[in-house]
N, CA, C and O atoms as a GROMACS GRO file, in nm:
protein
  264
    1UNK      N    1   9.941   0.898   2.402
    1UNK     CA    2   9.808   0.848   2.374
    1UNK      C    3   9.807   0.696   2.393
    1UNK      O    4   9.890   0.616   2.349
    2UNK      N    5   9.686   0.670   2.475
    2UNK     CA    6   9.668   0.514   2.473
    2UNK      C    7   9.650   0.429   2.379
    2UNK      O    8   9.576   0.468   2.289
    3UNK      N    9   9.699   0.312   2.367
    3UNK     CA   10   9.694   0.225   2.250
    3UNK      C   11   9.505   0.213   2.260
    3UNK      O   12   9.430   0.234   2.165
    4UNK      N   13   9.481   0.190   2.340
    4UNK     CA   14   9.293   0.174   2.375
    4UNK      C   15   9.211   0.284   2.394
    4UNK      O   16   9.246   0.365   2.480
    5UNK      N   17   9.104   0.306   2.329
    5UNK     CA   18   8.985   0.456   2.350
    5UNK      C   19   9.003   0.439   2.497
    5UNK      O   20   9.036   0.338   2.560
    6UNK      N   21   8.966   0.591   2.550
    6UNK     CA   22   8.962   0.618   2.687
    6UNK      C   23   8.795   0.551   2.733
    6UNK      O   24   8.705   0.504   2.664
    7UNK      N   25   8.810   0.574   2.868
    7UNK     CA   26   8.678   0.520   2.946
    7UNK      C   27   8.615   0.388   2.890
    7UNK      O   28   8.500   0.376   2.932
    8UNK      N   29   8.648   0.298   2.820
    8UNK     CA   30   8.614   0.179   2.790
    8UNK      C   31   8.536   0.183   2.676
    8UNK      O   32   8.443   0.105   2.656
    9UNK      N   33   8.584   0.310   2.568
    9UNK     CA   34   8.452   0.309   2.476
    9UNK      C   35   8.515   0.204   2.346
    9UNK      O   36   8.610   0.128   2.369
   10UNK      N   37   8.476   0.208   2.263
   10UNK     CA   38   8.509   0.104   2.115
   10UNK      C   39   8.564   0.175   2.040
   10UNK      O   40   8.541   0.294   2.020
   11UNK      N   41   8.654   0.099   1.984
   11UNK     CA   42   8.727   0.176   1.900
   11UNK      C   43   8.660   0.230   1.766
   11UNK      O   44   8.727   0.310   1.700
   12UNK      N   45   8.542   0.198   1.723
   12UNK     CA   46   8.482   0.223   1.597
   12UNK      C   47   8.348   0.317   1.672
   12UNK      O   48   8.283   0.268   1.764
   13UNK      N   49   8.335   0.381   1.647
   13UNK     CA   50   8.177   0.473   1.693
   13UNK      C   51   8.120   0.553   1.587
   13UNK      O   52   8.183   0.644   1.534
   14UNK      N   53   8.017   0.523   1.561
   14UNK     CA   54   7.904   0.676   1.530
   14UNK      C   55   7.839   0.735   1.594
   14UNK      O   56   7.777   0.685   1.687
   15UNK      N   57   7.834   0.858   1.564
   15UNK     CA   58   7.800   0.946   1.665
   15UNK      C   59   7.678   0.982   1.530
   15UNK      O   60   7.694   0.974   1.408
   16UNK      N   61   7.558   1.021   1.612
   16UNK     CA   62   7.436   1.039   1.518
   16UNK      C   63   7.360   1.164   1.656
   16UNK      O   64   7.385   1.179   1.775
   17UNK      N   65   7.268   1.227   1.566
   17UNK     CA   66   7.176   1.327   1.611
   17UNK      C   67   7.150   1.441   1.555
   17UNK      O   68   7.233   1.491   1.479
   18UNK      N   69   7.033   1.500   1.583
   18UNK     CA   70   7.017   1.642   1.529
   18UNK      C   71   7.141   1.728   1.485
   18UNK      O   72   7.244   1.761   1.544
   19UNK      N   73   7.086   1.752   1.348
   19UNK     CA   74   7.214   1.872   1.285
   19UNK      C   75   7.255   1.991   1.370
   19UNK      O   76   7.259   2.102   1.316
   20UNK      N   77   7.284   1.981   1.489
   20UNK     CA   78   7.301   2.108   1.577
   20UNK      C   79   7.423   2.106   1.682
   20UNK      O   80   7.507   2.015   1.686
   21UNK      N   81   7.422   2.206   1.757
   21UNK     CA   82   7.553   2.264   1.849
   21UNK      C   83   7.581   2.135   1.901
   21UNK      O   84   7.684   2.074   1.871
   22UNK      N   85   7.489   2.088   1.981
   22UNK     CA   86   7.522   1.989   2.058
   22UNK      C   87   7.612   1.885   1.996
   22UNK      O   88   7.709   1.837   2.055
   23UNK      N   89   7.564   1.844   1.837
   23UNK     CA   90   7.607   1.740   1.792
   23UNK      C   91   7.737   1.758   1.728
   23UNK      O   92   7.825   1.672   1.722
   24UNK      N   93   7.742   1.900   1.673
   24UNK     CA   94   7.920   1.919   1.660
   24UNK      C   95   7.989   1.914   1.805
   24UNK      O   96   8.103   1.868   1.805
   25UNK      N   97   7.950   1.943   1.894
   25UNK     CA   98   8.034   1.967   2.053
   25UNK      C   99   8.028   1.804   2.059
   25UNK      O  100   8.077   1.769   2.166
   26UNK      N  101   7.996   1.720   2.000
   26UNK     CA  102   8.030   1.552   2.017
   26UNK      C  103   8.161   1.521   1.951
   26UNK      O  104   8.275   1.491   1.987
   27UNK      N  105   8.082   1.544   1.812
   27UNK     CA  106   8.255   1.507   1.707
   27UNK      C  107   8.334   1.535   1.768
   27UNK      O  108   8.429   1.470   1.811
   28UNK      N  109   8.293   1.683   1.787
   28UNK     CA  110   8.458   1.780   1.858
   28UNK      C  111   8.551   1.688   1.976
   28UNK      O  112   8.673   1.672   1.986
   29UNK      N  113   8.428   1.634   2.063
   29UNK     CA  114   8.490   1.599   2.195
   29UNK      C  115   8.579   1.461   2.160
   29UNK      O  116   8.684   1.415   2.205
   30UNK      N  117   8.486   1.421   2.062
   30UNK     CA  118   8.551   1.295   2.038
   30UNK      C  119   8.701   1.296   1.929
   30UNK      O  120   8.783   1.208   1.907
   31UNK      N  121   8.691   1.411   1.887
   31UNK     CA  122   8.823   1.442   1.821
   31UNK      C  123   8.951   1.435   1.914
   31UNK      O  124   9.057   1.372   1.908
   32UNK      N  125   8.873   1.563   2.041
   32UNK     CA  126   9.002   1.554   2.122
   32UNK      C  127   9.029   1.502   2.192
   32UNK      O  128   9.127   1.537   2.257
   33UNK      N  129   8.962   1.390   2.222
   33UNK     CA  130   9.006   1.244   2.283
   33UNK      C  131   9.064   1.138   2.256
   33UNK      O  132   9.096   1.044   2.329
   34UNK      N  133   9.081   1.161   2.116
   34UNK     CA  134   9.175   1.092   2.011
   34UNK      C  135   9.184   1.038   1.927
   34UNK      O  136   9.292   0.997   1.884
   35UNK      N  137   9.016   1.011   1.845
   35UNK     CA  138   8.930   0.973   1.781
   35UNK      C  139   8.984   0.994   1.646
   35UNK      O  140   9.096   1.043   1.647
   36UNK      N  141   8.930   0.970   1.525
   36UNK     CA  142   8.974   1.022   1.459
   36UNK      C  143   8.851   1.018   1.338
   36UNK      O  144   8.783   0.916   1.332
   37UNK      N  145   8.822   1.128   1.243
   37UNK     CA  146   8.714   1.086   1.140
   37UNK      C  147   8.724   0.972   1.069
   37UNK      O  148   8.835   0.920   1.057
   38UNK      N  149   8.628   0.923   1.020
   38UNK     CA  150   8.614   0.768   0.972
   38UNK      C  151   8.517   0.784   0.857
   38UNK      O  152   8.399   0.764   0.887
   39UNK      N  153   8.543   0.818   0.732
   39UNK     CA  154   8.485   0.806   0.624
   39UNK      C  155   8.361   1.007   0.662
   39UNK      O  156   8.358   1.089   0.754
   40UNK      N  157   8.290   0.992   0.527
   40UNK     CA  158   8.204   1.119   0.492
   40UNK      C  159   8.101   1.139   0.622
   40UNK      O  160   8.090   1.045   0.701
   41UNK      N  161   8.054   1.216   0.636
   41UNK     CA  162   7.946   1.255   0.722
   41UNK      C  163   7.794   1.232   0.637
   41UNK      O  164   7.763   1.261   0.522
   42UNK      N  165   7.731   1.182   0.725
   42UNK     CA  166   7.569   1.146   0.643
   42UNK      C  167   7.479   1.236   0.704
   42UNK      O  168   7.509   1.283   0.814
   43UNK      N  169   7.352   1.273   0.636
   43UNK     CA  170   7.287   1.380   0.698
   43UNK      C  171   7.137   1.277   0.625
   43UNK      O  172   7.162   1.193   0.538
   44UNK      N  173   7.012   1.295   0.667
   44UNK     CA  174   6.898   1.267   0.631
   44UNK      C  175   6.832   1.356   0.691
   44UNK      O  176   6.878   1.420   0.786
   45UNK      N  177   6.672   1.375   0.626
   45UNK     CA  178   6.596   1.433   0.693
   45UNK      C  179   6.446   1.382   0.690
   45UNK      O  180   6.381   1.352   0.590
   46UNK      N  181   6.390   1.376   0.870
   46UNK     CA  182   6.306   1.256   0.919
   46UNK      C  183   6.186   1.350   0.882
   46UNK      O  184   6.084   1.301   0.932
   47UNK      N  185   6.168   1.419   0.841
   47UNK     CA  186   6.017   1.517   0.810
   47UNK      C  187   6.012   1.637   0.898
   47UNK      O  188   5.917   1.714   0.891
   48UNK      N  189   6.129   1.660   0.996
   48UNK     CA  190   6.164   1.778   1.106
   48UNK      C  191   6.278   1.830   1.113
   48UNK      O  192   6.308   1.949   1.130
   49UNK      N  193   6.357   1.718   1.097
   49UNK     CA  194   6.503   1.759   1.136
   49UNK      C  195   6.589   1.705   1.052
   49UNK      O  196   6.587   1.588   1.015
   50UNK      N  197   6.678   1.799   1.016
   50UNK     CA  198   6.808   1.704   0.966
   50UNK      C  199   6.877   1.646   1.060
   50UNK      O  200   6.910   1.708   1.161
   51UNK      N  201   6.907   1.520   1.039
   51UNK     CA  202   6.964   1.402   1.126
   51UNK      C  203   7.111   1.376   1.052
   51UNK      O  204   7.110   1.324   0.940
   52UNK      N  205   7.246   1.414   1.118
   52UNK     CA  206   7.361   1.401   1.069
   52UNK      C  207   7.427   1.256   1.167
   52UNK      O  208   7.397   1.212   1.278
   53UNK      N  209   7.519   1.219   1.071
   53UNK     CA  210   7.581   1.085   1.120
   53UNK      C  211   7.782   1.080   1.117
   53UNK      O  212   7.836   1.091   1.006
   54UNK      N  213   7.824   1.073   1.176
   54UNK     CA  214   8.019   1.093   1.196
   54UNK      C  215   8.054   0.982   1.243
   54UNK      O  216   8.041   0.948   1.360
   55UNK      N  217   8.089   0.934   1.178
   55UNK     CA  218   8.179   0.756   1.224
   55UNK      C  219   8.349   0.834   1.309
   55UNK      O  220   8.422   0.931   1.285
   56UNK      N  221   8.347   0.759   1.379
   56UNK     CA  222   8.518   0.798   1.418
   56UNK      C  223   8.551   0.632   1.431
   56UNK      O  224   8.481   0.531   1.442
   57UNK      N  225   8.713   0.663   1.423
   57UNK     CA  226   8.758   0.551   1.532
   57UNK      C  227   8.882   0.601   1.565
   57UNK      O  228   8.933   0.709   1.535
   58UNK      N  229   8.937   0.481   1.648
   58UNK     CA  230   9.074   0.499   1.753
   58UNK      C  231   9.176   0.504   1.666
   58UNK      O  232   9.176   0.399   1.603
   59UNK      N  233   9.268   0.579   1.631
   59UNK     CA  234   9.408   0.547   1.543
   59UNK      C  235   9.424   0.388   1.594
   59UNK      O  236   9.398   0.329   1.700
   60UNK      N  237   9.483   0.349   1.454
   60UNK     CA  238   9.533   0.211   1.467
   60UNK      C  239   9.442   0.073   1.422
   60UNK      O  240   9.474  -0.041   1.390
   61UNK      N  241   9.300   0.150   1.437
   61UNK     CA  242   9.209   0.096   1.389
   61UNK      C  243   9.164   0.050   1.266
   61UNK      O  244   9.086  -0.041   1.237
   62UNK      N  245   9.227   0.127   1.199
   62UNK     CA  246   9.172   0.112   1.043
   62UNK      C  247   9.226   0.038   1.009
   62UNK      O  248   9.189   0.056   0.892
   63UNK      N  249   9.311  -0.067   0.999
   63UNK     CA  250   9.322  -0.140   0.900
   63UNK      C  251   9.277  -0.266   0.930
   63UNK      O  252   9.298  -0.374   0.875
   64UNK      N  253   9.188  -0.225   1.060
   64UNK     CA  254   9.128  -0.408   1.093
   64UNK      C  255   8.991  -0.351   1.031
   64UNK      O  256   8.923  -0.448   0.998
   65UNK      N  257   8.931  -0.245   1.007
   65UNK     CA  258   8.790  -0.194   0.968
   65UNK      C  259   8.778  -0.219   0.794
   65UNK      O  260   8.668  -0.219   0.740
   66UNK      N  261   8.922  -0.243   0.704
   66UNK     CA  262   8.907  -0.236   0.585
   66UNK      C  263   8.860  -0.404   0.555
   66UNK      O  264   8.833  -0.441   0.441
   0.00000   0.00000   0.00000
């Protein structure tokens, strides 16, 4: 595994969107790319949808994030 996220992304990300398939098939992807969870999952709801929220980051990361 690279010391750096693949394709030039940041090492800290949230991933946000509708409570649905699509948006677990994100976490997921971003799991197996090397990501890693980053604190609780947030969920709100805008008057339609529940809107969920997943922080990741890159191993190695965390202790510049504390």
């Amino acid at each position: 595994m690279s010391d750096h996220p693949p394709e030039g992304l940041p090492a800290y990300r949230i991933l946000t969107g509708p409570d649905d398939a699509s948006f677990c098939r994100r976490v997921s992807a971003a799991l197996e790319q090397g990501y890693l969870l980053y604190g609780s999952p947030a969920a709100t709801f805008n008057g339609e949808t529940v809107i969920v929220a997943q922080a990741v980051i890159w191993p190695g990361t965390r202790s510049s994030l504390a």
